[in-house]
C-alpha positions in Angstrom: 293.6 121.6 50.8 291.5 122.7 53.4 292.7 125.5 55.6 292.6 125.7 59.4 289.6 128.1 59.5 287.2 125.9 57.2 288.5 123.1 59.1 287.5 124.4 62.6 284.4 125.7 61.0 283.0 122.1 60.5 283.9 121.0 63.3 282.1 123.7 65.4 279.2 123.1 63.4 279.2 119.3 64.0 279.5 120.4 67.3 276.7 122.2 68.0 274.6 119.8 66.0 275.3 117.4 68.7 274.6 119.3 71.5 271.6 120.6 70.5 270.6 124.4 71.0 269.8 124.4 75.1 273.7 122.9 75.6 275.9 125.2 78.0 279.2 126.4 76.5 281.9 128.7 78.1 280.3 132.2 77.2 278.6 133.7 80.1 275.1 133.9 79.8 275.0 132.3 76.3 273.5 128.5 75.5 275.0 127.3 71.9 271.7 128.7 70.2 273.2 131.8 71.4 276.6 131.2 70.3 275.1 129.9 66.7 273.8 133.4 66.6 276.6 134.8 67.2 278.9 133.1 64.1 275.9 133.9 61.7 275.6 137.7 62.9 279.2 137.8 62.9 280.1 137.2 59.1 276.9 137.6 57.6 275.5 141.0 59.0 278.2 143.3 59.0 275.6 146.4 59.7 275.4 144.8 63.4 278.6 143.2 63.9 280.4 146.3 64.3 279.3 146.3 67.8 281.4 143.9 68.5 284.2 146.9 68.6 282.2 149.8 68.4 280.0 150.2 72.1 277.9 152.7 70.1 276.7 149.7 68.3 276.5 147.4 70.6 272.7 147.9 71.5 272.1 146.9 67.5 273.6 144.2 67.6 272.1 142.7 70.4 269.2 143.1 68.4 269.8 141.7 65.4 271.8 138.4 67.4 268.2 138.0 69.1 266.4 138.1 65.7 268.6 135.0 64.6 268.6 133.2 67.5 264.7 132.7 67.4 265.5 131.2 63.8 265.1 127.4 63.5 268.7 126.0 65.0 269.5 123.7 62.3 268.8 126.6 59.7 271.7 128.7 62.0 273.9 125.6 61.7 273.6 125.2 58.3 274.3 128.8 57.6 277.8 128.1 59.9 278.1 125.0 58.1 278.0 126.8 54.4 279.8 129.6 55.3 279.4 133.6 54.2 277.7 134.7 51.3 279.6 135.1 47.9 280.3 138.9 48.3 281.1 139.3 51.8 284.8 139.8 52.7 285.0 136.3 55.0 284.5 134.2 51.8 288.2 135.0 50.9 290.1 132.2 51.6 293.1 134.9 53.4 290.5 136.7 55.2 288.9 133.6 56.1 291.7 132.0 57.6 293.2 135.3 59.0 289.7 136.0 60.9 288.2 133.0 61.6 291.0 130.4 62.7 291.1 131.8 66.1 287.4 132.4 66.2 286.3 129.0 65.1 288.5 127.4 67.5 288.1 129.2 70.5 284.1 129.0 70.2 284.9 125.2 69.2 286.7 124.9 72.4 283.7 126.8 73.9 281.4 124.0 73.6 283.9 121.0 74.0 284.9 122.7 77.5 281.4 123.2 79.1 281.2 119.5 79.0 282.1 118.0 82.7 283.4 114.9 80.7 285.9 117.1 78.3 289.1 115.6 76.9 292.1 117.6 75.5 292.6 117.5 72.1 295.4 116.4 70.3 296.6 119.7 67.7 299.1 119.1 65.1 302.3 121.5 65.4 301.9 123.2 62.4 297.9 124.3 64.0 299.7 125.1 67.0 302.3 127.2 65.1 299.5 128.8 63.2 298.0 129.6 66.5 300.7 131.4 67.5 301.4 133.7 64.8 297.9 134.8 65.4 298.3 135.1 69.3 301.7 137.0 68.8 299.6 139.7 66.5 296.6 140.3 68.6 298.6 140.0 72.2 298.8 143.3 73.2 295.0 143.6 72.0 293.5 140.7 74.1 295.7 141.9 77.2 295.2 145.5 77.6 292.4 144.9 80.5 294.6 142.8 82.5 295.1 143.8 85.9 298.9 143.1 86.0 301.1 142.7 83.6 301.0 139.6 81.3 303.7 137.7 79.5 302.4 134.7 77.5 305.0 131.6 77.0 305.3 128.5 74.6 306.9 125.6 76.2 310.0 126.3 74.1 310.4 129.6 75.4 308.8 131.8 72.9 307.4 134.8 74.2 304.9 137.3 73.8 304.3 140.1 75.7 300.1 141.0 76.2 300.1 143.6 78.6 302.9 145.6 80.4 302.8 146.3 84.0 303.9 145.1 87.5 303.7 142.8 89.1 304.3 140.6 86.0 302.3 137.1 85.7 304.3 134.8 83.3 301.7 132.2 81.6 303.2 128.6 80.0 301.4 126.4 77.9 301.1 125.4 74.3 299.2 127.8 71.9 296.0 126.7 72.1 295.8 126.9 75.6 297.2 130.6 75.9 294.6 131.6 73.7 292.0 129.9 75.7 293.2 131.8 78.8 294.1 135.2 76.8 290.7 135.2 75.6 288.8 135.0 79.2 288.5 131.3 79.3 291.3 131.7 82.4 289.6 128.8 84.2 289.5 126.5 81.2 293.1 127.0 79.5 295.7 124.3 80.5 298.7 126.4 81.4 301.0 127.1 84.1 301.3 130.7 86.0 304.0 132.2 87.4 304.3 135.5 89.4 302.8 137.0 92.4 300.5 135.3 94.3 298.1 138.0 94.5 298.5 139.0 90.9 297.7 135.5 90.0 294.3 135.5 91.4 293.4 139.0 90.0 294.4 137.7 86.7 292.3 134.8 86.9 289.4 136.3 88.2 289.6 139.4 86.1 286.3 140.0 83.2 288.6 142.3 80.9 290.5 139.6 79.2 289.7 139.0 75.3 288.4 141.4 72.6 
C-alpha cells in the first residue's frame, strides 16, 4: 500500500513536470528548477543539507543546491520521481513517511498555489488526520518566530499550541491548511483568524514562520 509520503512524492513530481522548470511556486525567490533542487539536495546530499538547520552550513549548501539546479530538469525530476538512494536513511519506509509527508505536500501545494487559476483539493480524513499528528509534533518548532502568540485550531476543536505569548491569534482550518499557514505560506492557507487586529496583521506579514 502506498504511504502518504510516496504518494505526495509522485504527485510533486508530476507536477513539476508539467510546469516546466521557469514556473513560479510559493518560495520566495525560487522557480520550480529551484525547488527540484532543493528535494534532491535535501535527501540525497546530506553533507549540505545540514544547512538547512545549521546557519554555519548554510553557505554550503547554497552551493551544492546551485550545482544541481544547472543539472538537466527532467534528470532532477526523475531523481524526485525515484526517490533516495538505497543506503540513505529517507529510503525507510518510517523515516520516509515521518520526514517527507509534510515536505512533499507543502512543496506540492507550493507549485499548485502559485497558479492564479488554483483549486482546493479534496484530502481524505485519514491524510488530514495524518497531517495533524505531524503538525501537533513540530508546532512549537514552526511557531517560535511568531510575533504573538499562536494557537492553531481544527474545525472540531482540536488544538495545538505553536507559540506562547500575548496577544494570542487563534487560527481555524483543516490540517492542511494550518500547515500551509504555520509554514510561511500565511497568504495562501485557507483558514480563519481570530485575535487582535493588530496581531493579526503582524502574524501575516511576519518572515519567521516555518523551519
Amino acid at each position: 500500500m502506498s504511504t502518504h509520503a510516496k504518494r505526495e512524492r509522485l504527485l510533486l513530481a508530476d507536477l513539476l513536470e508539467t510546469a516546466g522548470p521557469n514556473a513560479p511556486t510559493l518560495c520566495e525567490g525560487w522557480n520550480t528548477r529551484d525547488l527540484a533542487a532543493h528535494v534532491v539536495v535535501r535527501e540525497r546530499r546530506a553533507d549540505a543539507a545540514g544547512g538547512l538547520l545549521i546557519k554555519q552550513l548554510a553557505p554550503r549548501l547554497e552551493r551544492v543546491q546551485a550545482e544541481f539546479a544547472e543539472k538537466p530538469y527532467e534528470e532532477l525530476i526523475q531523481l524526485i520521481r525515484t526517490g533516495p538512494p538505497r543506503l540513505s536513511p529517507f529510503s525507510l519506509k518510517q523515516i520516509d513517511e515521518a520526514s517527507n509527508t509534510v515536505e512533499f505536500y507543502v512543496h506540492t501545494e507550493d507549485v499548485r498555489r502559485a497558479r492564479p487559476d488554483w483549486t482546493p483539493r479534496e484530502l481524505d480524513p485519514v491524510f488530514q488526520d495524518a497531517l495533524w499528528s505531524r503538525l501537533e509534533r513540530t508546532a512549537r518548532l514552526v511557531g517560535r518566530g511568531a510575533p504573538t502568540g499562536l494557537v492553531l485550531r481544527r474545525p472540531d476543536g482540536q488544538t495545538a499550541v505553536a507559540h506562547k505569548g500575548t496577544p494570542v491569534v487563534t487560527v481555524t482550518g483543516e490540517p492542511s491548511e494550518l500547515l500551509m499557514f504555520a509554514f510561511g505560506r500565511q497568504k495562501a492557507a485557507d483558514v480563519e483568524l481570530d485575535g487582535d487586529e493588530d496581531a493579526i496583521a503582524k502574524l501575516n506579514e511576519t518572515k519567521q514562520l516555518g523551519i
